[in-house]
DSSP file (Angstrom, degrees, kcal/mol; ACC not computed):
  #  RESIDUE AA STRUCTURE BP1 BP2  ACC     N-H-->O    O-->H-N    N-H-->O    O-->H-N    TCO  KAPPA ALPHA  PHI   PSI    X-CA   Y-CA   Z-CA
    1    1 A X              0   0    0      0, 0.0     2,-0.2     0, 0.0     5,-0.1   0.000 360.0 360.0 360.0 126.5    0.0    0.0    0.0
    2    2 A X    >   -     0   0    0      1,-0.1     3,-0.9     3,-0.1     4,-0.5  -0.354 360.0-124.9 -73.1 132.7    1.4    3.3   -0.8
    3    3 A X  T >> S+     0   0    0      1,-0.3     3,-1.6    -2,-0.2     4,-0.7   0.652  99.2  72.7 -76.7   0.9    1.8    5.4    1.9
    4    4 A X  H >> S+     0   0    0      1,-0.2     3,-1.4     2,-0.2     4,-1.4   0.964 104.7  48.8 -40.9 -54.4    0.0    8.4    0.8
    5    5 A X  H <4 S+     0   0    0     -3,-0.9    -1,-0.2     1,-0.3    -2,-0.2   0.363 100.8  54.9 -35.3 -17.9   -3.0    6.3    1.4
    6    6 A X  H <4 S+     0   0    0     -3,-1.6    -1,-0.3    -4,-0.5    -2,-0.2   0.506 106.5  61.4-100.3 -13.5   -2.2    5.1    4.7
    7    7 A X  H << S+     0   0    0     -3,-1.4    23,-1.2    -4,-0.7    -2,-0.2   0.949 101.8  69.9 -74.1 -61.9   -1.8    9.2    5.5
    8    8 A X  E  <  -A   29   0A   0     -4,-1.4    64,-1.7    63,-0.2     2,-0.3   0.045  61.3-152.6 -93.1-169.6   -5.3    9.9    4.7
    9    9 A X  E     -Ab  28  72A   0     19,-2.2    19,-2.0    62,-0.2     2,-0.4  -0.991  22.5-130.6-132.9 146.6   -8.9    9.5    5.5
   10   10 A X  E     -Ab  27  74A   0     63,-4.0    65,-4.5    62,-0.6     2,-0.7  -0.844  20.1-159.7-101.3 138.7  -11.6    9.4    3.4
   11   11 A X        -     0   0    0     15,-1.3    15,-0.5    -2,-0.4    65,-0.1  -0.769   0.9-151.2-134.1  89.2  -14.4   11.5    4.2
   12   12 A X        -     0   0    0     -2,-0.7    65,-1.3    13,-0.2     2,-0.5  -0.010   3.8-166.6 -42.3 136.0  -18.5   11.2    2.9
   13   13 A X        +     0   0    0     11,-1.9     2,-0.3    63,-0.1    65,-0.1  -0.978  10.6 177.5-129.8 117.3  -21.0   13.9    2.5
   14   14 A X    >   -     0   0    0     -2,-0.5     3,-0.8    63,-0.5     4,-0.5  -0.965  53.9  -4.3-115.2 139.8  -24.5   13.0    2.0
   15   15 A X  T 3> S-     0   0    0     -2,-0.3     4,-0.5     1,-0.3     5,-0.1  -0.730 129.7  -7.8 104.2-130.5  -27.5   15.4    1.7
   16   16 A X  H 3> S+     0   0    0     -2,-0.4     4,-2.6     2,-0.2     5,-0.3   0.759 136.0  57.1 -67.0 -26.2  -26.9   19.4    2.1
   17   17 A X  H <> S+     0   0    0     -3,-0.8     4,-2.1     1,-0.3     6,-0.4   0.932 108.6  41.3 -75.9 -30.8  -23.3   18.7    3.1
   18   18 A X  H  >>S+     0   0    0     -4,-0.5     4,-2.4     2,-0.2     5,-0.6   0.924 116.8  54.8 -75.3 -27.5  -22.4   16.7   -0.1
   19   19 A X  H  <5S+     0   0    0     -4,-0.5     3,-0.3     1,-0.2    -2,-0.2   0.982 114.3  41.1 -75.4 -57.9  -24.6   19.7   -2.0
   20   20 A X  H  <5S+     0   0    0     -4,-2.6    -1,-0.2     1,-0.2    -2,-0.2   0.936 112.8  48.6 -43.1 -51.6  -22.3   22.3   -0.2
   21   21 A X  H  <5S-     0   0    0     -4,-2.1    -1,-0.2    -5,-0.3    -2,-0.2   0.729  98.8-139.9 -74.3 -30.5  -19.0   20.6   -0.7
   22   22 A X  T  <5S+     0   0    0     -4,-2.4     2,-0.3    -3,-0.3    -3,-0.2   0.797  79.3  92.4  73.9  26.0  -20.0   20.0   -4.8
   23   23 A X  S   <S-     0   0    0     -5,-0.6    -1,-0.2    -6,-0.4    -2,-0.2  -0.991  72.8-152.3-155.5 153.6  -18.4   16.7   -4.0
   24   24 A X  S    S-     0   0    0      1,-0.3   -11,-1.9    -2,-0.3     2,-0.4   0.723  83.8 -20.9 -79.9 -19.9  -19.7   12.9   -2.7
   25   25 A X        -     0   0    0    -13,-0.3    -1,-0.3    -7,-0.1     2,-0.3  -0.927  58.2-175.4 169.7 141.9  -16.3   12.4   -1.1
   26   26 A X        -     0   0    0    -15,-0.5   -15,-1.3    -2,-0.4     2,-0.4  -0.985  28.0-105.3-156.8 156.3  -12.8   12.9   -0.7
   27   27 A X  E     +A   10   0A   0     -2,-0.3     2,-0.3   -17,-0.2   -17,-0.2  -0.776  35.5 171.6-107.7 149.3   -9.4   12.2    0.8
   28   28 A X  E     -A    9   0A   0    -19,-2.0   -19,-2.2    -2,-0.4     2,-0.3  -0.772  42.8 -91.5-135.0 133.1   -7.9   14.5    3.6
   29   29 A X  E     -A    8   0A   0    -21,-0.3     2,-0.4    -2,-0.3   -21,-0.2  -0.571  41.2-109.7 -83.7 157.6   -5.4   14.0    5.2
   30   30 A X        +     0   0    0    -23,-1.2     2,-0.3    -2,-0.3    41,-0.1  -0.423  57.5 126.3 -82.6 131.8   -5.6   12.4    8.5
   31   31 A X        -     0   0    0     -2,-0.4     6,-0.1     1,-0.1    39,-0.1  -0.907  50.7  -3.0 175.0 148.9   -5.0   14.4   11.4
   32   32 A X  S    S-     0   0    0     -2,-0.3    37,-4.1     4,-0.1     2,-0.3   0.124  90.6 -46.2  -7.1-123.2   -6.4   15.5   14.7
   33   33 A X  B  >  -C   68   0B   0     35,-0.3     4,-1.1     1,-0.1    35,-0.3  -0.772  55.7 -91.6-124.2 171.5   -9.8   14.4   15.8
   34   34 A X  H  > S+     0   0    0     33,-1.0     4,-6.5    -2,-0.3     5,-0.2   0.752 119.7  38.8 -39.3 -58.5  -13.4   14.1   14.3
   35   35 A X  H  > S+     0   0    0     30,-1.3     4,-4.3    32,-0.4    -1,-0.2   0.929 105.8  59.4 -83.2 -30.1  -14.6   17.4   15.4
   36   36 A X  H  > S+     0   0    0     29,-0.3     4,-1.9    -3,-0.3    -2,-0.3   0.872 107.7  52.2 -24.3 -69.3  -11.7   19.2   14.7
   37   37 A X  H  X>S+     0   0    0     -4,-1.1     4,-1.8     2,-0.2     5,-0.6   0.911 114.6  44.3 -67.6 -50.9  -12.3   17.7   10.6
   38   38 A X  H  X5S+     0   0    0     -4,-6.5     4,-5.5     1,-0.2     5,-0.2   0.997 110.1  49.2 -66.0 -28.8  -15.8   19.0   10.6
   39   39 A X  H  X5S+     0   0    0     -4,-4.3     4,-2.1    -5,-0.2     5,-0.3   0.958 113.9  44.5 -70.4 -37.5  -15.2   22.1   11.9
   40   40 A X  H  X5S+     0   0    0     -4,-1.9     4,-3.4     2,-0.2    -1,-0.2   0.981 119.0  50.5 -34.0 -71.2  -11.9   22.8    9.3
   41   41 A X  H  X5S+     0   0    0     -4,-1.8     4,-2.2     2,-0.2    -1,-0.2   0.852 107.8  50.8 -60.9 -23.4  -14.6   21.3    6.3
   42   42 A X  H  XXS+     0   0    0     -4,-5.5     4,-1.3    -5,-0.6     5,-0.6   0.982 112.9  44.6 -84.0 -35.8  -17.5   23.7    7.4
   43   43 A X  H  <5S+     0   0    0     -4,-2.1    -2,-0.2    -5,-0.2    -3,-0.2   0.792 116.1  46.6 -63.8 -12.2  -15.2   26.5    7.2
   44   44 A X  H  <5S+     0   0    0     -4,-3.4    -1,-0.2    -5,-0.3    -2,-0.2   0.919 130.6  22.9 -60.3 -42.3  -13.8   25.2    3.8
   45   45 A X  H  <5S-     0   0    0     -4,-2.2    -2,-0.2     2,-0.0    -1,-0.1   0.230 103.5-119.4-122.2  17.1  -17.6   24.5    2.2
   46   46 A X  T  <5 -     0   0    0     -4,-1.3     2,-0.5     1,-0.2    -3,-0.1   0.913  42.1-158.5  26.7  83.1  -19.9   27.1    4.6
   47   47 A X      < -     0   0    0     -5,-0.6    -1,-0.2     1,-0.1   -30,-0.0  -0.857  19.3-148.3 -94.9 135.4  -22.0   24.2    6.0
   48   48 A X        +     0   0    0     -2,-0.5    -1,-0.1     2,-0.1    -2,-0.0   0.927  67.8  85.2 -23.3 -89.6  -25.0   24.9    7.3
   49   49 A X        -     0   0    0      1,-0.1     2,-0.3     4,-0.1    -2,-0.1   0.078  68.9-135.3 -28.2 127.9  -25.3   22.4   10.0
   50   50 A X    >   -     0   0    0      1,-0.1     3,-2.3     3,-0.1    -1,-0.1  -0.896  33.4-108.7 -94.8 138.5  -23.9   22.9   13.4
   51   51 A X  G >  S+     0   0    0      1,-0.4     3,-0.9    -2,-0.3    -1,-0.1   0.715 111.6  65.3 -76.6 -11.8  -22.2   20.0   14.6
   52   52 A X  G 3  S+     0   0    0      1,-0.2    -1,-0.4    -3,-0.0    -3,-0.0   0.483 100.2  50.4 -68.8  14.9  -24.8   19.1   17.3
   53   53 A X  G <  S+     0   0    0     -3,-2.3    27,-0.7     2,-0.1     2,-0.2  -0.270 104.1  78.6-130.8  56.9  -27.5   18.3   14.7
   54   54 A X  E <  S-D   79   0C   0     -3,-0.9    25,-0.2    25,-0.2     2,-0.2  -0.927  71.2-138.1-158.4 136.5  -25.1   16.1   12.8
   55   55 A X  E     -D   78   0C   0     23,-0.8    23,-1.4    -2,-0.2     2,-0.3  -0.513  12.5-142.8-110.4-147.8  -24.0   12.5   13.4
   56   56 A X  E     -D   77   0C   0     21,-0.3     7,-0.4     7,-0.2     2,-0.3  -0.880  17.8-166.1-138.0 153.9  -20.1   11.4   13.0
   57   57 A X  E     -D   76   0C   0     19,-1.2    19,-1.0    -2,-0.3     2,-0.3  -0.926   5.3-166.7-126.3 150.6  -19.4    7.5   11.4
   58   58 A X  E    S-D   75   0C   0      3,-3.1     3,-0.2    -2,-0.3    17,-0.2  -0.986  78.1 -21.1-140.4 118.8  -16.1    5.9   11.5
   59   59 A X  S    S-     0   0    0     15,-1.4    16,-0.1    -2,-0.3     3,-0.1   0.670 130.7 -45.8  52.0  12.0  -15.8    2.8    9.2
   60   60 A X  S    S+     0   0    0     14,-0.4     2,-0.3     1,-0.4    -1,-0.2   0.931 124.4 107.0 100.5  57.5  -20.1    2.1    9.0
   61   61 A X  S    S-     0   0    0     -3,-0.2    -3,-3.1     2,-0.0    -1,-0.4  -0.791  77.3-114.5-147.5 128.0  -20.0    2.8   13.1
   62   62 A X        -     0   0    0     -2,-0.3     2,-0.3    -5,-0.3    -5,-0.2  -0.131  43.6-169.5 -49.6 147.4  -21.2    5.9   15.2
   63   63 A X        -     0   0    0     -7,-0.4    -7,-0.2     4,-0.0    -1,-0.1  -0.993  25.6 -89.6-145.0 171.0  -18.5    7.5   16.7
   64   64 A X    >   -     0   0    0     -2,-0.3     3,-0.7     1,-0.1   -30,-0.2  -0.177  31.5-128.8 -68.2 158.8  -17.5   10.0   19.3
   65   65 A X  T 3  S+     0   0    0      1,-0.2   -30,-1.3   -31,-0.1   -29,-0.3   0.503 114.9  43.9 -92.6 -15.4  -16.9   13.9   18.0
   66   66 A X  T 3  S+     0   0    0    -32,-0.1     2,-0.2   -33,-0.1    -1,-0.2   0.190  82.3 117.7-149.7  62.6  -13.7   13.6   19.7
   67   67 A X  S <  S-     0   0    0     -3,-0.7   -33,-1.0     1,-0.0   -32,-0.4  -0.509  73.0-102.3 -64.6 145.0  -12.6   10.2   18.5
   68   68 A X  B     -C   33   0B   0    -35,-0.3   -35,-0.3    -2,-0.2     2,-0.3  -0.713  23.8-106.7 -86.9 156.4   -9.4   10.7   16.4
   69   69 A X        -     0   0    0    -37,-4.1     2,-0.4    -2,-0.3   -37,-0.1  -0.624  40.0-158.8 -75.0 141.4   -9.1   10.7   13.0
   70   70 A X    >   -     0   0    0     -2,-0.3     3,-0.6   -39,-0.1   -39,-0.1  -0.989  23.6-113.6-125.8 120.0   -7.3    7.3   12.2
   71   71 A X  T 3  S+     0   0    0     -2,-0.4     2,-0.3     1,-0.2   -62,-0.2  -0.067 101.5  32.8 -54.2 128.6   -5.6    7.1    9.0
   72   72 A X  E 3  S+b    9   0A   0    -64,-1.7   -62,-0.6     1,-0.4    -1,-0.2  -0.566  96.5 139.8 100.8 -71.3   -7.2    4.5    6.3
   73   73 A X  E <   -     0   0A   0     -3,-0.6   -63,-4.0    -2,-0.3     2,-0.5   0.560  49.0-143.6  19.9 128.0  -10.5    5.5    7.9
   74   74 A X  E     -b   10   0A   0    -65,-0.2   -15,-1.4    -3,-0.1     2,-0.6  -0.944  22.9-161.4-114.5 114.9  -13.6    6.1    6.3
   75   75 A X  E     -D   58   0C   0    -65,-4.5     2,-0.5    -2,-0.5   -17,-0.2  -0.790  23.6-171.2-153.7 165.2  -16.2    8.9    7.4
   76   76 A X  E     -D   57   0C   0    -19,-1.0   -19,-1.2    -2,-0.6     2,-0.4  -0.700  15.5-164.1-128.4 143.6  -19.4   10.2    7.4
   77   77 A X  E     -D   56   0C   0    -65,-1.3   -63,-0.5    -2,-0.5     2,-0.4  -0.892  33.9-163.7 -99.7 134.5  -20.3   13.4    8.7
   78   78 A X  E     -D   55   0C   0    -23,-1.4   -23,-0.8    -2,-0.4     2,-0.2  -0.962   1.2-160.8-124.6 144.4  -24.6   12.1    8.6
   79   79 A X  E     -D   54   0C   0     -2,-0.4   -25,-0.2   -25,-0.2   -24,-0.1  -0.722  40.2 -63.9-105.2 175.3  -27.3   15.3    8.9
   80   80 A X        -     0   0    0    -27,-0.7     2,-0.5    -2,-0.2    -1,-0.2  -0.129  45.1-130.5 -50.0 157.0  -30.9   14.5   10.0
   81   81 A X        -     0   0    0     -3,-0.1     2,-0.3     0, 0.0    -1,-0.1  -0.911  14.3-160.0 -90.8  89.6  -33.2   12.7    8.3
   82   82 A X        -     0   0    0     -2,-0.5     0, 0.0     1,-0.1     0, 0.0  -0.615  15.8-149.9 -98.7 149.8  -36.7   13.7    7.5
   83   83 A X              0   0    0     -2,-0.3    -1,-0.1     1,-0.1     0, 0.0   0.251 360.0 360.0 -88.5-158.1  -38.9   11.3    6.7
   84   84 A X              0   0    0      0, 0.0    -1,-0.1     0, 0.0    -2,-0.0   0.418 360.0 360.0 164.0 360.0  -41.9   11.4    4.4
């Protein structure tokens, strides 16, 4: 595995956040913790969302907002859900 790859984390946007970002996903590099990454990507893409109305995934598992980012890691920032 090449070690740029092992550096980053990849990181999902679904809903408004992927509509803000203009992108489904991308890789970042990996570095400090969870909340830390959203708060850097909502000033990059002026997200909406404040990070209490948002939940965090790590690898298709909830995780803590101050979890560290672990390199090879996949994650998904998830906003509410409205039903219908």
């Amino acid at each position: 595995m090449d070690r740029a790859a092992t550096d980053t984390v990849t990181v999902l946007y679904f809903a408004s956040l992927r509509d803000a970002a203009g992108v489904a996903s991308e890789s970042l590099p990996a570095q400090g913790d969870l909340r830390a990454l959203y708060t850097a990507l909502r000033g990059r893409y002026g997200f909406a969302l404040p990070i209490e109305r948002l939940r965090v995934a790590v690898d298709g598992a909830f995780a803590r907002w101050d979890d560290p980012v672990r390199a090879g890691s996949e994650v998904a920032f998830i906003p509410p859900v409205s039903g219908g």
